[in-house]
Each structure stands twice: as structure tokens, then as C-alpha cells.
C-alpha positions, 0 to 999 in steps of 0.5 A, spaced: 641 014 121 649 015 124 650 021 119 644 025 122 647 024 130 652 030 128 647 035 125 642 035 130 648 035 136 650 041 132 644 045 132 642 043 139 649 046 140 647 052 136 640 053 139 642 052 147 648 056 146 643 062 143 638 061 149 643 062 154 645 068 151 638 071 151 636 068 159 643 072 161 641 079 157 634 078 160 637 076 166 642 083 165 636 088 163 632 085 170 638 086 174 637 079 177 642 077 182 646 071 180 643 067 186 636 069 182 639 067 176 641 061 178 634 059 182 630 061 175 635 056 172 633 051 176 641 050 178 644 048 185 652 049 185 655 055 183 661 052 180 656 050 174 652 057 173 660 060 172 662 055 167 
């Protein structure tokens, strides 16, 4: 069971990685704010939309 820890954290990573790139084309193609961006993804502080 250990050894699967590492592949599914991997993936997670990967799959994360390529929605948040999506939402941020989308985000882009509708001309949505940061303030808008940030409400539809649910985010409160800046500093962690901006990481």
C-alpha cells in the first residue's frame, strides 16, 4: 500500500496542475478580474491566489 502513496500524490499533482491551468485560460478568455477569480475559486487572500 506504501508504494501507491507516491504514485497517486504524483498524479494529483498532475491533474491539479492541469486544472488550474485550464480555469486561468478561461478565467483569461472571459476577461475576469482577479477579484472574480478569486470568488469563483472560492479564495479569501491574495497572497494565495498569487502563489
Amino acid at each position: 500500500m506504501a508504494s501507491i502513496a507516491p504514485t497517486l500524490l504524483s498524479e494529483h499533482s498532475a491533474v491539479s496542475g492541469a486544472a488550474l491551468r485550464t480555469f486561468f485560460n478561461i478565467a483569461d478568455a472571459w476577461s475576469l478580474s482577479n477579484e472574480q477569480a478569486m470568488a469563483l475559486l472560492g479564495l479569501h487572500a491574495r497572497s494565495t491566489f498569487f502563489k
